[in-house]
C-alpha positions in Angstrom: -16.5 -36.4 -4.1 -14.4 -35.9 -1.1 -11.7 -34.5 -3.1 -13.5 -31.9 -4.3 -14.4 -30.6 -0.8 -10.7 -30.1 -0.5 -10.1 -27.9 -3.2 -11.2 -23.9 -2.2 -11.5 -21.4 -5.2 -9.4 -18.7 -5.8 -9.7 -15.8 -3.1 -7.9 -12.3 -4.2 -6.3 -11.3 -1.3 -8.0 -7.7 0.0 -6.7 -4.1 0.4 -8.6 -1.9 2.1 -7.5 1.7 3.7 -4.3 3.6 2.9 -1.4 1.9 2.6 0.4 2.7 5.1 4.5 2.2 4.8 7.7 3.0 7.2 9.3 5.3 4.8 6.2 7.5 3.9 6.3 7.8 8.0 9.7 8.7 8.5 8.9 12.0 6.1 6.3 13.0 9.2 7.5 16.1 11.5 5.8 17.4 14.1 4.7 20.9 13.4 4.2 20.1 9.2 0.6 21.6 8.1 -2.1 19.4 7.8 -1.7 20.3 3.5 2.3 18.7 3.9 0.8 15.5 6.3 -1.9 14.8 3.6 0.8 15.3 0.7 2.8 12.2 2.7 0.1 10.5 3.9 -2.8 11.1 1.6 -6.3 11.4 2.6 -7.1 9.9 6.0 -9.7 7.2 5.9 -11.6 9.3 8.6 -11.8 12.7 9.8 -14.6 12.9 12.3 -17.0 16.2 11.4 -17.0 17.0 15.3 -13.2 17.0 15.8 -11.7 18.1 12.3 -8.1 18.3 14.8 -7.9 14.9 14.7 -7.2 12.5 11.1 -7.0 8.2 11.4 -5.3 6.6 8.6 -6.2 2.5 8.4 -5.0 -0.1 6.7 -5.8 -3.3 6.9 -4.8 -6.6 4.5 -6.3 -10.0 4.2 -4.5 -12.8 3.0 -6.6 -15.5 1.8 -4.2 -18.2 1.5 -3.0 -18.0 5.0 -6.2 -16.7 6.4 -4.8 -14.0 8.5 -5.5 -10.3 8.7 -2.9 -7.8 9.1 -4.0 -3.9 10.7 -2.0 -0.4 11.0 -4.0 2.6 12.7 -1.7 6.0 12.8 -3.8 8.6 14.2 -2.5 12.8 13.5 -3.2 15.2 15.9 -3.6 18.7 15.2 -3.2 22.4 17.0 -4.8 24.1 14.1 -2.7 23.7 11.0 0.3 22.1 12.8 0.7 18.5 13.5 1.0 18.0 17.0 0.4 14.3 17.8 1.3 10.8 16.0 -0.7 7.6 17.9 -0.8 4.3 16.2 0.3 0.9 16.0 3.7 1.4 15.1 6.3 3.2 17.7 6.1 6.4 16.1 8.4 8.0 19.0 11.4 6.5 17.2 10.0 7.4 13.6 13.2 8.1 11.8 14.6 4.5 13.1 11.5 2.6 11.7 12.8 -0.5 9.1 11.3 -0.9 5.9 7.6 -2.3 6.4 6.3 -5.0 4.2 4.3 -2.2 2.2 7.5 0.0 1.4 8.9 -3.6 0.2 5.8 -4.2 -2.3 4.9 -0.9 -3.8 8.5 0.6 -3.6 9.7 1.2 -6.9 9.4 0.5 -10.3 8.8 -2.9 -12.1 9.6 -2.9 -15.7 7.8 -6.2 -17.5 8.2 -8.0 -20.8 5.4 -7.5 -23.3 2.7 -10.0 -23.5 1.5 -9.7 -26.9 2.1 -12.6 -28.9 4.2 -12.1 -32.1 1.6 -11.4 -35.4 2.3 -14.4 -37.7 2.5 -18.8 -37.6 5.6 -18.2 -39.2 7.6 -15.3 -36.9 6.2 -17.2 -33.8 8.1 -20.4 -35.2 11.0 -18.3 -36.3 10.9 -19.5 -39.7 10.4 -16.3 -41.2 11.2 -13.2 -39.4 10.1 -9.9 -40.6 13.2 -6.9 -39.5 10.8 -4.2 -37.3 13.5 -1.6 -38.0 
């Protein structure tokens, strides 16, 4: 009985925001329109109806196995159409300088996988007879 108080169930980790990586912020200029920052950065999680000058981007990412929360807030300012401003968690002064963030080193990319359908066939799954696909 006590052992089964140890075990927890499986907890998908959660995503919640944009994703928010160092090399998608190195792209960012100030003076881009606000079309060119939302081709980069894609649409911003807010845009408050009373201030349309202003855009915040969050991301945020629990892991369940280690039971710790990870945040980003970038916040674009604009003067009209230009981009005027960057704020946020990251030192966005030095933006071209920024290393590859954990994000750019998950989604960056392609990953090619083996099938997983199983072969058709007891026999061409034991190899004992094997039909030519050609």
């Amino acid at each position: 009985m006590s052992l089964a108080a140890c075990i927890r169930p499986y907890q998908p980790d959660i995503q919640q925001g944009n994703i928010l990586n160092n090399n998608d912020l190195k792209e960012i200029r100030f003076g881009m329109s606000k079309q060119e920052v939302l081709y980069i950065l894609g649409t911003p999680m807010v845009i408050d109806p009373f201030n349309t000058s202003r855009w915040d981007y969050y991301y945020s990412n629990t892991d369940q196995r280690k039971r710790e929360v990870t945040t980003r807030l970038i916040t674009a300012k604009f003067d009209g159409d230009k981009l005027v401003e960057l704020l946020g968690d990251v030192d966005l002064s030095n933006v071209q300088n920024l290393e590859p963030s954990t994000e750019d080193k998950q989604h960056g990319g392609t990953v090619i996988t083996e099938p997983t359908q199983k072969e058709k066939g007891f026999l061409n799954r034991m190899k004992i007879f094997k039909r030519d696909k050609s």
